[in-house]
C-alpha atoms as a printed R data frame, in Angstrom:
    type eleno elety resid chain resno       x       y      z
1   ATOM     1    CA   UNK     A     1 -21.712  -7.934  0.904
2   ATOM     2    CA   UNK     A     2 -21.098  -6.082  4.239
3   ATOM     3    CA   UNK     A     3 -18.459  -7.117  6.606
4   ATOM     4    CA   UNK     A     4 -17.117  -5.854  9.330
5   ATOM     5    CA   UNK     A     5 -13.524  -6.052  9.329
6   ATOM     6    CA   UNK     A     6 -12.383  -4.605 11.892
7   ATOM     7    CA   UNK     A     7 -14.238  -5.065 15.602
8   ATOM     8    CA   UNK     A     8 -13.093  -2.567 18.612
9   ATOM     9    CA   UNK     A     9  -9.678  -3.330 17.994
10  ATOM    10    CA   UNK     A    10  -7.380  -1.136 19.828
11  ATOM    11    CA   UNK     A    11  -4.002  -0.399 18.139
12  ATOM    12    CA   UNK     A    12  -0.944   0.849 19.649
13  ATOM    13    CA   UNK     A    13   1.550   3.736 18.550
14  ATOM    14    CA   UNK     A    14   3.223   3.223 15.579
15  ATOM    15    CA   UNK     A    15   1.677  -0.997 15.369
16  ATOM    16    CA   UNK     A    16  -1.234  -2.182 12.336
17  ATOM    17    CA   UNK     A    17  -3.790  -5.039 12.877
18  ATOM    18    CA   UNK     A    18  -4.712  -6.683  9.635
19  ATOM    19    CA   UNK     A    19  -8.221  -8.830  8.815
20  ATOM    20    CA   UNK     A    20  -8.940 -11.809  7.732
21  ATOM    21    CA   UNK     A    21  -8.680 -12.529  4.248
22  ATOM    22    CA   UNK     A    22 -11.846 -11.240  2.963
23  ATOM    23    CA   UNK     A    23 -13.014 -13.601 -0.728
24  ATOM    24    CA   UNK     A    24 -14.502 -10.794 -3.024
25  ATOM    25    CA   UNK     A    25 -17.222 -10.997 -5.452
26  ATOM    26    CA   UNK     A    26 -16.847 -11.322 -9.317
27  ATOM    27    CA   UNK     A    27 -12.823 -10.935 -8.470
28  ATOM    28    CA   UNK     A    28 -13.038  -7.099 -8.942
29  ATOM    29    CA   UNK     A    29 -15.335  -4.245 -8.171
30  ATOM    30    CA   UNK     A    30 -16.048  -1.000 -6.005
31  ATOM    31    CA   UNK     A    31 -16.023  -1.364 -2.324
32  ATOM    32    CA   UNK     A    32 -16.545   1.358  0.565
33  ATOM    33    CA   UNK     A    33 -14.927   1.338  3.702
34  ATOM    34    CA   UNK     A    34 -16.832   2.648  6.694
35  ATOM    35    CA   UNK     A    35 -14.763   3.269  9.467
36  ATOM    36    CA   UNK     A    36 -15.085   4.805 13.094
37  ATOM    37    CA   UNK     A    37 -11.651   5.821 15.123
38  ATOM    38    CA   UNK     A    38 -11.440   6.597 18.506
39  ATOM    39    CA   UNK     A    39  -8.541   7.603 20.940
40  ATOM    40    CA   UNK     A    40  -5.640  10.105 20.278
41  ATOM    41    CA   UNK     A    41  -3.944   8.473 17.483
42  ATOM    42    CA   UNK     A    42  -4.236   8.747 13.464
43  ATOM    43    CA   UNK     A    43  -5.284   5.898 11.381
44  ATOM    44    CA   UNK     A    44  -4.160   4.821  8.284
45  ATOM    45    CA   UNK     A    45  -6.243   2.338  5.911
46  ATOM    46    CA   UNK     A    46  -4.815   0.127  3.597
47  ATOM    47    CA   UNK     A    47  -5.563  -3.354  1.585
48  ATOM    48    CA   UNK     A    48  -3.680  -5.980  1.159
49  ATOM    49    CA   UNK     A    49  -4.687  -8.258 -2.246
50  ATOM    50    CA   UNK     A    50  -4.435 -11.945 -3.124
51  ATOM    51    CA   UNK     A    51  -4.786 -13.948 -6.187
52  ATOM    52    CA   UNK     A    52  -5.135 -17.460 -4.644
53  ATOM    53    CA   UNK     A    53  -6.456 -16.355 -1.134
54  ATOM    54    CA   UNK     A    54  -3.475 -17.231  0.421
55  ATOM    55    CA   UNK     A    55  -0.611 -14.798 -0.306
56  ATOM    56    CA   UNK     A    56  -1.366 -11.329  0.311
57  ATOM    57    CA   UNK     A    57   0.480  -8.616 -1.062
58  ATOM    58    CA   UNK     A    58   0.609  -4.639 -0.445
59  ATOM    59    CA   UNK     A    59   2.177  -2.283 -2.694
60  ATOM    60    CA   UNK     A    60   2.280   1.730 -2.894
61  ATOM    61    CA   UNK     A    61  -0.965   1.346 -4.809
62  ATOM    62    CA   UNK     A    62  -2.423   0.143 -1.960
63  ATOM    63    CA   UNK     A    63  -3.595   3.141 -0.037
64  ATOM    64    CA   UNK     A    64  -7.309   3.389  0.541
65  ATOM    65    CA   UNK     A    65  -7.089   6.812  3.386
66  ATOM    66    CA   UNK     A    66  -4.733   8.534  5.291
67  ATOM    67    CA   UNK     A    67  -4.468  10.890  8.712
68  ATOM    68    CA   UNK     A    68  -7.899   9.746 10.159
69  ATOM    69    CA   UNK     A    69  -8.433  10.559 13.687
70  ATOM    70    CA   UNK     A    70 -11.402  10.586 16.570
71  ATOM    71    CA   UNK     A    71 -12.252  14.380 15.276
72  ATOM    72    CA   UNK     A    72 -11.760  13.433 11.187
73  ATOM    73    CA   UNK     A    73 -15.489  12.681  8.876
74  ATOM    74    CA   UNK     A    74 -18.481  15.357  8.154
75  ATOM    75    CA   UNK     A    75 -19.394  14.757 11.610
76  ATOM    76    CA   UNK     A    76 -16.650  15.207 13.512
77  ATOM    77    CA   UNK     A    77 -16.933  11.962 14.910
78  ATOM    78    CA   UNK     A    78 -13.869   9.736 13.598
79  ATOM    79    CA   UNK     A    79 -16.867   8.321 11.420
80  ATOM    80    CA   UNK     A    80 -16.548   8.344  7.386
81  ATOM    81    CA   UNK     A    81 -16.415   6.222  4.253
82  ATOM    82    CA   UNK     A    82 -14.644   5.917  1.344
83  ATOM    83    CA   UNK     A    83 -14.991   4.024 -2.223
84  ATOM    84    CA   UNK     A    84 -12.008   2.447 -3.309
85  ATOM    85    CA   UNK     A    85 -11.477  -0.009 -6.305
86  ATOM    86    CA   UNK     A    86  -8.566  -2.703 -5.688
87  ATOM    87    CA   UNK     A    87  -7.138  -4.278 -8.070
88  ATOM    88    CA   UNK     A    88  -9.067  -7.372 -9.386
89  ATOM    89    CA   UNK     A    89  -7.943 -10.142 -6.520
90  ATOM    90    CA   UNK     A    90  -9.732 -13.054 -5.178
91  ATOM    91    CA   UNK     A    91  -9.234 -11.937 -1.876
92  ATOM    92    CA   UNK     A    92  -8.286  -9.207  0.771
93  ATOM    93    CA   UNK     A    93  -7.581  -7.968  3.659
94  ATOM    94    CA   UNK     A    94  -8.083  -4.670  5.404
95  ATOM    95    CA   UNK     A    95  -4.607  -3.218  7.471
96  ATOM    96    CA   UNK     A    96  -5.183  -0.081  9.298
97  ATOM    97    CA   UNK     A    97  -2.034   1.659 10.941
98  ATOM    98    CA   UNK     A    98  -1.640   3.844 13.858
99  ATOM    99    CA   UNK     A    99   1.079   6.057 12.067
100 ATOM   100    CA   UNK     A   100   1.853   8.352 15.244
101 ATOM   101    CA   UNK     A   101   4.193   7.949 17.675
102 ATOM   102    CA   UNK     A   102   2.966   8.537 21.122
103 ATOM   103    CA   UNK     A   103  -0.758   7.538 20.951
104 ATOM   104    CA   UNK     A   104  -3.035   4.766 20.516
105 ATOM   105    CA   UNK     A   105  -6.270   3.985 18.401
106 ATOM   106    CA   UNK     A   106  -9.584   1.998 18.478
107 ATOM   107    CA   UNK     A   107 -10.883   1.201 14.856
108 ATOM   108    CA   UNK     A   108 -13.992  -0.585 14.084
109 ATOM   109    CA   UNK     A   109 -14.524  -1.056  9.976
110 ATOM   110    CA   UNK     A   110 -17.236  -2.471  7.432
111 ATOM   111    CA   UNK     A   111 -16.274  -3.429  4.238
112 ATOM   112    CA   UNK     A   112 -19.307  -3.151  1.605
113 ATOM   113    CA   UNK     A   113 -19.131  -4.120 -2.220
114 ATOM   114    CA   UNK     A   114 -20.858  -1.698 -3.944
């Protein structure tokens, strides 16, 4: 599976944007998260799980990366990806936060089960 979550969306200072409810494989597993961030802001990826697909729920396990911005990955680049495992779900949904206060971001993501 490889998805892309997230498409050019631009978030403001201090807002999240949330996917689509995402139905994952075998209800469990290893996923990456590519991501590439652009403006002055920092990003903050999270996920959001469901049991029935319907009802989404975050928690303080939820956490996938933190303080991303347009200079943040081995490149540089706001490029990079991370594994994650959620917990086993049927569903979910990527939320990525500008957690600054002055600045905005642009955030494309991919979700691949690995």
């Amino acid at each position: 599976m490889h998805t892309k979550v997230i498409n050019a969306q631009t978030i403001s200072a201090s807002q999240s944007f949330t996917s689509k409810g995402i139905t994952i494989p075998s209800n469990h597993g290893d996923f990456s998260l590519y991501w590439e961030v652009s403006g002055d802001g920092t990003a903050k990826f999270e996920y959001e799980a469901s049991a029935d697909g319907q009802h989404f729920i975050l928690d303080d396990t939820s956490s996938i990366v933190a303080d991303q911005t347009k200079t943040s990955g081995p490149g540089s680049d706001g490029k990079d990806m991370v594994n994650f495992a959620p917990w086993p779900a049927e569903a979910i949904k990527i939320k990525c936060t500008e957690t600054g206060t002055s600045n905005s971001i642009t955030v494309s993501a991919w979700l691949i089960s690995t």
